[in-house]
C-alpha positions, 0 to 999 in steps of 0.5 A: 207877255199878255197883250194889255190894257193902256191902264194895266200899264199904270203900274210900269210907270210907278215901279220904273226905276227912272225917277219915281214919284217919291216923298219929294211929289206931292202927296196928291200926285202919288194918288194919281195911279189909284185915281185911273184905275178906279176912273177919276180921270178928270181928278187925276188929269187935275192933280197931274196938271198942277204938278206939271207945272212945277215939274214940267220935265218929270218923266213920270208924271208925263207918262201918267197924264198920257195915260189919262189922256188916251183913257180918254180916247185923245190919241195925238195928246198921249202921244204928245205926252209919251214922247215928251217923257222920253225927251225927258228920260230916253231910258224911261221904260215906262213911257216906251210900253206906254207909247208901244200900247198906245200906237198898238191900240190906235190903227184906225185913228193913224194908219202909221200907228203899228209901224209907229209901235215897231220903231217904239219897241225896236227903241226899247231893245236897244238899251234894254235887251233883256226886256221880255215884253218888248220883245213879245210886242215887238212880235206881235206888232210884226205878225200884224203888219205881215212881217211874219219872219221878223215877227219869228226872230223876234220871238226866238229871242224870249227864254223858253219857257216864255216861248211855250206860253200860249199869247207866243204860241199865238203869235207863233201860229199867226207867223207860220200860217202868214208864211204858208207853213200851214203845218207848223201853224197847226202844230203851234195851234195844237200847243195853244189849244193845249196850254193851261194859261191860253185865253180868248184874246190869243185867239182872236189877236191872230184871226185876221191873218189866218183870215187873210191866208183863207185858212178857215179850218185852222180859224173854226178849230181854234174858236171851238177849241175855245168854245170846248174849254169855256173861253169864249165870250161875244167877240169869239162866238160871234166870229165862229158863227160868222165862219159857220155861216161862211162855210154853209153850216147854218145851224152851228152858225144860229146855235154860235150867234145866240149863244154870242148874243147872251153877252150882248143882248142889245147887239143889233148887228148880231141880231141882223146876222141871226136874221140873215142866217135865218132867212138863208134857212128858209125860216123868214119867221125867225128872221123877223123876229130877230130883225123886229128886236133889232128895230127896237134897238135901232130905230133909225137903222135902214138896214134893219127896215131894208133888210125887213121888206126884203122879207116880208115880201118872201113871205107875201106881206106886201104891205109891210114890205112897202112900208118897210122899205119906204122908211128905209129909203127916207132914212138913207135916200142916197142908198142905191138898193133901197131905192131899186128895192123900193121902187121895185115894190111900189110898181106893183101898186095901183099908184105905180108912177109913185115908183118913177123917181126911185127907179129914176135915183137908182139908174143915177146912183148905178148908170151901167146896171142895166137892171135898174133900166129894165125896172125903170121901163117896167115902172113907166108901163105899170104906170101906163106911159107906154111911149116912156116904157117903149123908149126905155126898153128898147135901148136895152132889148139888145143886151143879153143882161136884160133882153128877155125882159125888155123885149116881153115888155115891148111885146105887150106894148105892141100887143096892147096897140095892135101891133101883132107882128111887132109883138111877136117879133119882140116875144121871138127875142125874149124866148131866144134869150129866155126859153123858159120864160113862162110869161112870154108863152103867156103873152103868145098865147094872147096874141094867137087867140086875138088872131084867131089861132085857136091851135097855136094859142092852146100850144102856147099856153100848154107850154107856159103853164108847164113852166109855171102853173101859176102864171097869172097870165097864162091861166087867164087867157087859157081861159079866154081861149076855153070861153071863146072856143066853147071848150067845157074845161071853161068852168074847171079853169074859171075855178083855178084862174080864181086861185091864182088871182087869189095868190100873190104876183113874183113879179117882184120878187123876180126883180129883187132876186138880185139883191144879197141881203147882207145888212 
């Protein structure tokens, strides 16, 4: 009844009741199931080769070498082998369980495997009705293909006492919750949890199909109802915290993937969840301290680097940032986030232009993001290519996606020629689509104060730092209108214009805001 491993399956060969390996067998060959379980494989698939070629028609010989072979991983030739011992004998019970398990345990090298495996057991239960495990496969394979009223039936016909076992109950569960009978799935999960015999597998074998239905509650109360009775290893508590972290219950989430880890300290893709459930609790020490463990394990893993500067630059480390992320490009150039990621922070440097061709492979990989086009135009400014920037921002200073952005920009491309009245137009249109866009008063102040429109200016840069007491623009020409007007609040604001120099510019964080860190 228990869903089993191909090698488990070594000893429905043996005491099959279809021609055994007898006296008649080389003495050799009757080694053979003790060599596959103690992982000679290369030994028995020898002894094997040579019996076959004086008994190339034995069914269990045949049977056994399919083994071997998808122990080894060889899918196509322990199927080969299976149905070989079946033209042999049709009524081999072993080399049907066999092939059932083999198609059971392969649906990512053939996309048929499953459907393969129901046809497979059907087979089986037609000349052997009373075959328990064929009928619980036969379910179980069902549950997995969807077919959950089959799945059903064929589980009704299991004795009782079968049906009350928890890998049936299991499958039971499964069936009930895939119909949309939350209910009787409850009730079948309240029976398992219940059961002496239940086991993590039972568990996690019908995870995807309650996943499937978004029944996430009946997902939680079977992993902790695992985790209460002690059953659950890597695979459970690592789902748990995934759904913990799913459901915004952060702290269960790190407590369910640290306590996952313990069974497999060398798991980077766990340390890389701890990392983000980490960060999304705002402890981005934490986090760096998973991913650096990570990086150890992985090194050439460009996720990990990616996922490292995304932090880094929450906590201000901009130069690690850089360097994170400019080994994650090289590792994956092709990635279209690593590049904008890159690029992004590049053009905050004194050498901007070294952002150009990131940006640049970034509006390739992605042409109808217009972001990628906004930062692209930023780049081109940064750089001090304003007749490229112009050309750039302007295509897309129309799209509410990137207006604000694109029209301060342009503004303070005017701004910089002269260009006054083009400036404050362009500034009008990034406060319509922005009216909270503190840099864009910033910028309107610069434009009253070369104007000599001491009031409008102050009003202006009010506002800005209303919005944002930190804006680095806003409190620099602040200044300058107070040193132009001779106002005596020149020298409080020179002090505070020196605490936000000392502070880090968000202007890339504003750009990477976009970016979901989920490795």
């Amino acid at each position: 009844m228990r869903r089993l491993l191909l090698l488990a399956a070594i000893l429905t060969v043996s005491a099959a009741p279809s021609a055994p390996l007898s006296a008649r067998a080389d003495d050799a060959v009757e080694q053979v199931p003790q060599l596959i379980q103690s992982g000679k494989l290369e030994e028995a698939r020898s002894l094997l080769t040579a019996y076959l070629k004086g008994h190339p028609t034995r069914p269990d010989a045949l049977t056994l070498l399919g083994v071997v072979e998808a122990q080894q991983g060889n899918y196509r030739e322990a199927e080969a082998c299976f149905h070989k011992a079946l033209a042999a004998d049709p009524r081999f019970v072993g080399a049907y369980l066999n092939l059932g398990r083999l198609y059971e345990e392969n649906p990512q090298k053939d996309p048929e495997a499953w459907k393969k495996g129901t046809a497979v057991y059907d087979q089986l239960l037609e000349f052997d009705p009373s075959s328990q495990e064929g009928y619980y496969q036969s379910a179980l394979l069902r549950l997995r293909l969807g077919r959950y009223q089959e799945s059903l039936d064929r589980l009704a016909h299991l004795p009782r006492e079968s049906q009350e076992r928890a890998q049936a109950l299991a499958v039971r569960c499964g069936d009930y919750a895939g119909l949309g009978q939350p209910n009787k799935a409850e009730q079948a999960a309240d029976q398992m949890l219940g059961s002496a015999d239940i086991a993590e597998a039972d568990v996690t074998t019908i995870l995807p199909v309650l996943a499937a239905r978004k029944n996430m509650a009946l997902s939680l109360k079977l992993l902790e109802g695992l985790e209460a009775r002690n059953l659950a290893t890597f695979d459970s508590l690592y789902s748990l915290g995934l759904l913990y972290q799913e459901t915004g219950r952060l702290p269960e989430a790190r407590r369910a993937l640290e306590s996952a880890i313990q069974f497999r300290p060398n798991s980077a893709t766990t340390l890389l969840e701890l990392a983000r459930v980490a960060n999304a609790e705002k402890d981005n020490t934490g986090a760096l301290g998973y991913l650096a463990h990570a990086r150890e394990l992985e090194p050439n893993n460009a996720a990990i680097y990616f996922f490292w500067g995304m932090v880094a630059i929450e906590q201000d480390l901009s130069e690690e940032a850089y360097q994170s992320l400019k080994k994650a490009v090289a590792i994956a150039p092709h990635n279209a986030w690593y590049n904008y990621a890159f690029g992004v922070v590049a053009m905050q440097r004194e050498n901007a232009s070294e952002s150009i061709p990131y940006l640049r492979k970034y509006c390739e990989l992605r042409p109808h993001d217009l972001r990628g086009r906004l930062a692209l135009g930023v780049g081109y400014f940064n750089s001090h290519e304003e007749e490229q920037a112009a050309q750039i921002l302007s295509s897309i200073s129309s799209d509410p996606a990137t207006a604000a952005g694109a029209n301060f920009f342009l503004a303070r491309i005017s701004n910089h020629r002269g260009q006054y009245p083009a400036a404050l137009d362009h500034l009008h249109r990034a406060l319509q689509a922005q009216p909270n866009y503190a840099e864009a008063y910033a910028e309107l102040g610069s434009i009253h104060i070369k104007r000599k429109e001491y009031p409008q200016a102050e009003e202006a840069l009010d506002k800005a730092l209303q919005l944002n007491p930190s804006s680095y623009g806003g409190n620099l020409n602040l200044l300058i209108l107070y040193q132009r007007t001779n106002n005596p609040k020149a020298n409080e604001q020179a002090k505070r214009f020196e605490q936000v120099k000392a502070e880090r510019d968000d202007r890339a964080k504003e750009f990477l805001r976009t970016i979901e860190v989920r490795p």
